[in-house]
KENU-109111 format. One line per 10 residues: their letters; for each residue x, y, z of C-alpha. Coordinates in steps of 0.5 Angstrom, whole numbers. Example, Ala and Ser with C-alpha at 12.3 -4.5 7.8 and 13.67 -1.06 7.14 Angstrom:
<recs>
as> 25 -9 16; 27 -2 14 $
</recs>
This chain:
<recs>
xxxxxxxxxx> -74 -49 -24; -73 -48 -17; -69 -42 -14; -62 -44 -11; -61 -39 -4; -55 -34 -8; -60 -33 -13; -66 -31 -10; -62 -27 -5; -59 -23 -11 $
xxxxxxxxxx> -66 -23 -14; -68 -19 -8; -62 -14 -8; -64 -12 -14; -71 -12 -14; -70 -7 -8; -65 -3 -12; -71 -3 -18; -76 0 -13; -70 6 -10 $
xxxxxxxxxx> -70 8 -17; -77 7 -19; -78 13 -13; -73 17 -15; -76 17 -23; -74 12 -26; -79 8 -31; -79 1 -30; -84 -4 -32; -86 -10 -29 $
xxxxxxxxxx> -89 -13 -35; -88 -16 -41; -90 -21 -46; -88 -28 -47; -87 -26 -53; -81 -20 -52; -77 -25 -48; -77 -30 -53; -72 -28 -55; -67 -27 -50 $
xxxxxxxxxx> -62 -32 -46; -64 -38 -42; -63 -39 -35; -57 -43 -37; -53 -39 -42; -54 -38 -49; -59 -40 -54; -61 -37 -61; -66 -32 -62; -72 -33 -66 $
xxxxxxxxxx> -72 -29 -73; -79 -26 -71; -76 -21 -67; -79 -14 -65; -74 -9 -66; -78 -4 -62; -74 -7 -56; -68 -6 -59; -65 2 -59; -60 4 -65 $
xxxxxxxxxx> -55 5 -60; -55 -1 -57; -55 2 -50; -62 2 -48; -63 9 -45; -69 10 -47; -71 5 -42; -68 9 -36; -70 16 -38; -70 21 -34 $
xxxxxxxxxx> -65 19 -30; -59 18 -34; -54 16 -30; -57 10 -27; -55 6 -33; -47 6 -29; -50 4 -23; -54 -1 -25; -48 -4 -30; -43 -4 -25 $
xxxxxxxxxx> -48 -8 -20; -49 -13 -25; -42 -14 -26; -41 -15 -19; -47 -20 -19; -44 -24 -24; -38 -26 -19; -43 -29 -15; -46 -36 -14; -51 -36 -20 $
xxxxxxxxxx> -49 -29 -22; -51 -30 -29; -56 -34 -28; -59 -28 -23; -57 -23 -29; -61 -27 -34; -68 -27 -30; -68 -20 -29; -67 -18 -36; -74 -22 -37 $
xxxxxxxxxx> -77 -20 -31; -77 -12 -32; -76 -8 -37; -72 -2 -35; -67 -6 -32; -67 -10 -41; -61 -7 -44; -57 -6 -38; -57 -13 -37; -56 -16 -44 $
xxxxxxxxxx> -50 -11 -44; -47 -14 -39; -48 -22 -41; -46 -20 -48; -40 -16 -46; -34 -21 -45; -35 -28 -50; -32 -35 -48; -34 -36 -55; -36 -33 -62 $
xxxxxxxxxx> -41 -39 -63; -46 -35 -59; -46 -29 -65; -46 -34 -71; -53 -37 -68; -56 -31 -68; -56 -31 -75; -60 -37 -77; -60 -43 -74; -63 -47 -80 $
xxxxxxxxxx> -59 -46 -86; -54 -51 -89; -47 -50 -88; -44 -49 -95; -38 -54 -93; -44 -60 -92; -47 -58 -99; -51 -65 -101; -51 -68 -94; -58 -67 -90 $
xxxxxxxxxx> -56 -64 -83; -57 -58 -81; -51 -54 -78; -51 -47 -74; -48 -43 -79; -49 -36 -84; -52 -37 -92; -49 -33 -96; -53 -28 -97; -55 -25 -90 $
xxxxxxxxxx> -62 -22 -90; -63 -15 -87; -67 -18 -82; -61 -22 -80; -56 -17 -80; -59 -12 -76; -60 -17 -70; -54 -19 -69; -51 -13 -70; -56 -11 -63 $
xxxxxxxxxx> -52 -16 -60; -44 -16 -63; -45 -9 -61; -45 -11 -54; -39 -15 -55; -33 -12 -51; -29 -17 -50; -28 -24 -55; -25 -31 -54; -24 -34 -61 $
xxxxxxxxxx> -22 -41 -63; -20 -41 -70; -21 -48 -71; -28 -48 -69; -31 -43 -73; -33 -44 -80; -30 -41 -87; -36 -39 -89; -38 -36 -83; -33 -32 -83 $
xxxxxxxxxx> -34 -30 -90; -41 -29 -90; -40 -24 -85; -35 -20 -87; -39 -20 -94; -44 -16 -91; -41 -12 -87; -38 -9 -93; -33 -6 -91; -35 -4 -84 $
xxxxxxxxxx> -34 -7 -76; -36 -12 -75; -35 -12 -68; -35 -5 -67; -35 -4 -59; -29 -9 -58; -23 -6 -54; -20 -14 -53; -20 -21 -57; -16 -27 -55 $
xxxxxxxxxx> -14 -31 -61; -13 -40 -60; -11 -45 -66; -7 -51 -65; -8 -53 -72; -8 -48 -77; -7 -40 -77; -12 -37 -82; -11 -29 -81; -17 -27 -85 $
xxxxxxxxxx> -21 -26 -77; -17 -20 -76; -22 -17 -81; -27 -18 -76; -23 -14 -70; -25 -6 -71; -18 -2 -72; -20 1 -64; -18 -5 -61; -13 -5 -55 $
xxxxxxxxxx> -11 -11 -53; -10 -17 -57; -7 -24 -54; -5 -29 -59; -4 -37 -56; -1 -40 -63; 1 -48 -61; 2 -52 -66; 1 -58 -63; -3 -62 -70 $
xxxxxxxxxx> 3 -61 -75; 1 -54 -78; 5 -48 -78; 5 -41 -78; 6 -37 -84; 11 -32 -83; 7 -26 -84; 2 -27 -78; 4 -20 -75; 4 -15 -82 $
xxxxxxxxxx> -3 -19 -83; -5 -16 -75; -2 -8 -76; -6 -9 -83; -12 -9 -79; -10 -6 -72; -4 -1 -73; -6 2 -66; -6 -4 -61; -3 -1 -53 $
xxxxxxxxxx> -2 -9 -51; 0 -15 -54; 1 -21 -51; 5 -27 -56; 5 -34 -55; 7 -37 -61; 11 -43 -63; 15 -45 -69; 18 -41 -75; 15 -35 -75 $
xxxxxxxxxx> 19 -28 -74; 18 -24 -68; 21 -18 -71; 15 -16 -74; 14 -13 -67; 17 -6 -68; 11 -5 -73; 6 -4 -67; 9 4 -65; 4 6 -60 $
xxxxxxxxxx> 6 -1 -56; 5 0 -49; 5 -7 -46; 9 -12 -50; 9 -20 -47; 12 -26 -52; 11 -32 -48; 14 -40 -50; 7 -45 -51; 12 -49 -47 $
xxxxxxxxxx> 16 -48 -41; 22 -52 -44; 22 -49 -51; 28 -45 -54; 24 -42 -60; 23 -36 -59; 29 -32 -62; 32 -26 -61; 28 -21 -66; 24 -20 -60 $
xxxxxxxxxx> 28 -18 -55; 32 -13 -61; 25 -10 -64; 22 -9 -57; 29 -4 -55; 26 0 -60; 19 1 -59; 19 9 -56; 12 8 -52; 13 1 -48 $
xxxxxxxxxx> 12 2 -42; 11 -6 -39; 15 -11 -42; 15 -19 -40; 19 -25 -44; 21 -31 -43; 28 -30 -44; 31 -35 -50; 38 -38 -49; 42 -34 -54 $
xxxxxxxxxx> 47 -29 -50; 44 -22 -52; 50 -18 -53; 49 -21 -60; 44 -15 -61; 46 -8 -63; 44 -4 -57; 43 3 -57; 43 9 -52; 35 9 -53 $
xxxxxxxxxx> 34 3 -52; 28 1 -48; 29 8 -45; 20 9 -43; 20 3 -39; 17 2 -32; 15 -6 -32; 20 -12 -34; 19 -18 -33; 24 -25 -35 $
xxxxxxxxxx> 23 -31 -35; 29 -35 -36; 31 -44 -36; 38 -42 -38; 43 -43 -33; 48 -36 -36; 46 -30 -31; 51 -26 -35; 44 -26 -40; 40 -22 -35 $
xxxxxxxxxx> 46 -17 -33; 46 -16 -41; 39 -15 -42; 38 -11 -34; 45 -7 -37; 41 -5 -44; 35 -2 -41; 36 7 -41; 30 9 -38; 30 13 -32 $
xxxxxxxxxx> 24 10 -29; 24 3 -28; 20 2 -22; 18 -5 -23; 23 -11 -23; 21 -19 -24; 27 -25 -26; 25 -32 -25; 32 -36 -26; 32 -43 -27 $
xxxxxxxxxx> 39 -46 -26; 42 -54 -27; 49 -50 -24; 51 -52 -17; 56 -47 -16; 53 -39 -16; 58 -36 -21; 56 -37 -28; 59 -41 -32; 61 -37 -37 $
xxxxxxxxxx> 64 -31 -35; 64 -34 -28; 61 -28 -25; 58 -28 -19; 50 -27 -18; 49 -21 -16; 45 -15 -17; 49 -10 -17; 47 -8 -24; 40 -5 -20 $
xxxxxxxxxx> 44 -1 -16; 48 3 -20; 42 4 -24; 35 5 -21; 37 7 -14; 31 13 -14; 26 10 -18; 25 3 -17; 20 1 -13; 18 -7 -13 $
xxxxxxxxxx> 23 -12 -13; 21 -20 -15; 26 -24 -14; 25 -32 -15; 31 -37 -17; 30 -45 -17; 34 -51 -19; 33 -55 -25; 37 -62 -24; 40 -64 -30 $
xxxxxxxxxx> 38 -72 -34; 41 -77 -28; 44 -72 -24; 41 -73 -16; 35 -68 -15; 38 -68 -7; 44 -63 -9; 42 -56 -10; 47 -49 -11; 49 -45 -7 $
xxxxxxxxxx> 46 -38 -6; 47 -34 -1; 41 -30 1; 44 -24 4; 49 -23 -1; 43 -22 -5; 40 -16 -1; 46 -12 -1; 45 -9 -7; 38 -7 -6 $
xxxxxxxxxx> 40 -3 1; 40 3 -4; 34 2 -6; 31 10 -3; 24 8 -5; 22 1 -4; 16 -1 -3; 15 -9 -5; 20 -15 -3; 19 -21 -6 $
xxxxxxxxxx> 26 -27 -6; 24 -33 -7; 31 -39 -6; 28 -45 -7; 33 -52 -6; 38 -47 -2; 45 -50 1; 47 -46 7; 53 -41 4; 59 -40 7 $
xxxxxxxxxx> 57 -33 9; 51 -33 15; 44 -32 13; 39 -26 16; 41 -23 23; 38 -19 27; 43 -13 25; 40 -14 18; 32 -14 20; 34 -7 23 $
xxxxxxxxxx> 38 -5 16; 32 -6 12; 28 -1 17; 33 4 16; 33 3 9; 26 2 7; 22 7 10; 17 6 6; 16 -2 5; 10 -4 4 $
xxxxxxxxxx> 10 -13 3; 16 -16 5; 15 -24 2; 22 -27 3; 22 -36 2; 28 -40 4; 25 -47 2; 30 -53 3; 33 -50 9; 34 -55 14 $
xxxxxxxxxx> 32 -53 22; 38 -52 24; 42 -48 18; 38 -41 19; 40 -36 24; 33 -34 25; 33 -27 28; 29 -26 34; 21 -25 33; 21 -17 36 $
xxxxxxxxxx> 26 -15 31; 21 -16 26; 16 -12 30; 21 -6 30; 22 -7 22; 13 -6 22; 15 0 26; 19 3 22; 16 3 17; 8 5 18 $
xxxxxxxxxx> 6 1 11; 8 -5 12; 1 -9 12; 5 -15 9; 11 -19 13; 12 -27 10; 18 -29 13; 22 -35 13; 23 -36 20; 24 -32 27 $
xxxxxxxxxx> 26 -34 34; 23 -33 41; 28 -28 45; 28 -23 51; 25 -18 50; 31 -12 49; 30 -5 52; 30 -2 45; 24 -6 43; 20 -4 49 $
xxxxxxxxxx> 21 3 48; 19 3 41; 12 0 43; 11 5 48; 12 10 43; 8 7 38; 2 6 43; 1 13 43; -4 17 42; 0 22 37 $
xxxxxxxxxx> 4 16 34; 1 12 28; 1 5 30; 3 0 24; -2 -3 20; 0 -11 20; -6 -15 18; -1 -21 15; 3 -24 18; 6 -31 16 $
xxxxxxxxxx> 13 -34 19; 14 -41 17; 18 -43 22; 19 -40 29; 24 -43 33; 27 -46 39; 22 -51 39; 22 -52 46; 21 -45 49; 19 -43 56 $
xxxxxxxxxx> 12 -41 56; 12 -35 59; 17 -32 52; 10 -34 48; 6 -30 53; 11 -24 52; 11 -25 44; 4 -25 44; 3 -19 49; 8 -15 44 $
xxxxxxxxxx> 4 -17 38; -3 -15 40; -2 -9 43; 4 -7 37; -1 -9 32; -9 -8 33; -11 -10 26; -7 -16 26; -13 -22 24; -11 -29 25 $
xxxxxxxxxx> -14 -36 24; -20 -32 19; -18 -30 12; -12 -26 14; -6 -30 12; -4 -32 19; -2 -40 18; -1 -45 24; 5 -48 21; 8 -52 27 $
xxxxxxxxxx> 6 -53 35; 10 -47 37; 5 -43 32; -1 -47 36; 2 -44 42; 3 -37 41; -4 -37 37; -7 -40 44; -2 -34 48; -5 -29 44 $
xxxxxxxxxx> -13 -32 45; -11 -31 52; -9 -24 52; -15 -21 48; -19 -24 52; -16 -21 59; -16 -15 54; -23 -15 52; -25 -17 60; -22 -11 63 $
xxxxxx> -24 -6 58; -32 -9 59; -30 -8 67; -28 -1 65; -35 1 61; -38 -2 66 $
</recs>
């Protein structure tokens, strides 16, 4: 089979790293019998070994270092070489050939295949691939699956390869009850995938527990996406029959429907990182149990729920809750703000650094309809002033049955910001406002632009969308106040803005860039930048030659048109974009002169 270009360049990385190793002392060979590679992957995926396998070629370590003495250290290496590699065109591919093509790279590679599994299918095949399953006992057909009893011989080849298992994905509905059994028959009582750290479990027929035996009692991460869809149910005991098995899992990721109970949650103590997810955006299944057993667990540090439409103050909350929490991300169809401010208001810990709300709302008005307050958040500045660093805010309209889809709520987006000017140590900004009115108080200034800088100094991303505004609705403030906002904040690499205008350049903003060109001052490093609107439409050519010297001579780093995200939205953007060509060329022409 031919080479395709990709594949072939990273062949020749490799093979030139295997002769850098090869002088430095590693034993690499270059040949090997037809029959030793016999047994390994094809260029395309997956197959199944022959059982005539010579365990020579396997260590009962399953790392192959044998292959890599004396230089130990160079299995690391070449591992995180191959991980990359997959990313590539062909990777896995390129990966396999090299695993046949030179012994010391074997081991190396065939742990790199077989560490992350879309499927569990290609460790039953390992097993035999002639053998009748028991479920077809009397029909002629031979099926992939395990005998009842597992030979030594068997047994010992797959575990050379399911101890290179890292990561697993397992569709319960595909794997067969005798497979399973077999397997756990003759591992009696041992891991079956001892090296697993992560395992993503699907279903949507069924929901039979009994695979939880296969996971080794290590594993960290467990995702369990549970839908429903063919009429069958839950059964109750789902997460007991989990912490039976994996008392000691740190990450946790729910996606579950129908009638099981979440506060089984408070079971897993050493949770670290907790995520109860809804299969289906509109769904309303998932209960308070959730919400109530996270509060309590001592070590979370990240939580993230799709908040259910129950008012929480129905929980008992207690001066401990969620007191380690770092993370929260919520997600929420329900049009009651006073649920969030519930929930914000509950959590004690005193080192919240990471704040994400997705709000839905089928109300126009922007107080609740329940309380009638007014969304805000004030609740994040009485409460984490010192500590919270990352702020993502994204509210969006969800119209009603019959209700025309044109009339939006009204939120006003600098009423939004002005209880997060208190915020000391800020670093990422994100609101998204889609479908908003204009409010009846103005939107960003000039003079708000500078309160940020004063506020923020050490911003890092600002991303602020305002979709459905119309042109003449958004009193953008000028182009040269967002300049000064990236001066003074040194880390600022990241500025999406909704719109900005074309203006004079003020006195104070031409001082600034002065003392920002200095050689003993730092220059900003803004590499993205995105404005969706830039406003008059119709200005003088030499505002956009003004502009366009202001960012090229503030901002060096600042990479347009390539991969940096510098979009022309509008002719007024293929304007500026041509001003600031124009301006780097005559720079660059003058500093030749100079050289020359």
């Amino acid at each position: 089979m031919p080479l395709h270009y990709a594949e072939a360049v990273s062949l020749i990385y490799i093979w030139f790293l295997h002769s850098v190793l090869h002088l430095i002392g590693c034993e690499g060979h270059s040949e090997a019998s037809a029959k030793q590679w016999s047994h390994y992957h094809s260029t395309s995926g997956f197959t199944s070994p022959s059982l005539a396998h010579d365990r020579a070629t396997f260590d009962s370590s399953g790392c192959g270092m044998q292959c890599l003495h004396p230089v130990f250290h160079n299995y690391d290496v070449l591992r995180e070489i191959f991980e990359l590699s997959l990313d590539l065109p062909y990777g896995r591919r390129t990966v396999a050939h090299t695993a046949r093509s030179c012994k010391a790279f074997l081991h190396v590679a065939l742990d790199v295949l077989w560490s992350d599994l879309d499927d569990i299918i290609p460790l039953t095949a390992l097993l035999d691939a002639n053998i009748v399953d028991d479920s077809v006992a009397g029909v002629e057909t031979q099926a992939v699956a395990p005998r009842a009893t597992i030979s030594d011989g068997d047994w010992y080849i797959f575990q050379c390869y399911a101890r290179r298992v890292r990561k697993l994905s397992i569709q319960n509905d595909s794997m067969s009850t005798s497979v399973l059994s077999a397997m756990l028959r003759r591992a009696r009582g041992q891991p079956v995938l001892p090296g697993l750290v992560g395992l993503k479990w699907a279903t949507e027929s069924s929901c039979n527990t009994a695979f939880v035996r296969l996971l080794p009692p290590t594993l960290c991460w467990l995702h369990v996406d549970a839908r429903f869809r063919h009429g069958g149910s839950p059964p109750l005991d789902l997460l007991s029959a989990i912490y039976a098995q994996i008392p000691h899992v740190r990450t946790l990721t729910l996606s579950v429907n129908g009638p099981i109970s979440l506060s089984g949650i408070s079971l897993f103590r050493d949770l670290k990182s907790l995520t109860v997810m809804q299969p289906d955006c509109f769904d309303t299944t998932i209960d308070l149990g959730a919400v109530q057993a996270a509060a309590h667990l001592e070590d979370l540090q990240d939580f993230r729920i799709d908040l259910p439409r129950i008012c929480p103050d129905t929980i008992q909350w207690s001066d401990t809750s969620f007191q380690t929490l770092k993370k929260l991300k919520v997600v929420t169809l329900e049009q009651h703000w006073c649920n969030m401010i519930t929930l914000l208001s509950a959590i004690t810990s005193p080192h919240l650094t990471s704040v994400n709300i997705a709000f839905g709302r089928t109300q126009e008005s922007p107080h609740c309809p329940l309380c009638g307050i007014y969304v805000s958040l004030d609740v994040v500045k009485k409460r984490w002033t010192d500590c919270l660093q990352e702020v993502r805010i994204m509210f969006f309209y969800l119209p009603r049955r019959g209700s025309v889809t044109g009339k939006h709520y009204v939120l006003s987006l600098r009423d939004l910001l002005e209880p997060l000017y208190a915020l000391r140590k800020l670093r990422i900004l994100e609101i998204s406002l889609q479908h908003v009115m204009k409010a009846a108080t103005p939107e960003l200034e000039e003079a708000d632009v500078w309160r940020m800088g004063n506020a923020w100094p050490n911003l890092e991303s600002v991303k602020i969308e305002a979709a459905g505004v119309g042109e003449d609705e958004f009193a953008a403030p000028p182009i040269q106040s967002w300049v000064c906002l990236a001066l003074q904040c040194p880390r600022l690499h990241t500025l999406d803005v909704p719109a900005a205008r074309l203006a004079s350049l003020p006195e104070q903003v031409i001082q600034h860039t002065r003392l920002a060109t200095q050689n003993d001052c730092p220059q900003s490093g803004l590499r993205h930048l995105l404005i969706h609107r830039l406003m008059p439409q119709h200005s003088a050519e030499p505002a956009f030659t003004e502009a366009a010297s202001l960012l090229c001579d503030t901002f060096p780093d600042l990479v347009f048109n390539g991969k940096i995200d510098w979009r022309i939205q509008c002719p007024e953007w293929s304007r500026l974009h041509s001003a600031m060509e124009k301006q780097r060329r005559y720079a660059r022409d003058v500093r030749d002169k100079c050289d020359g």
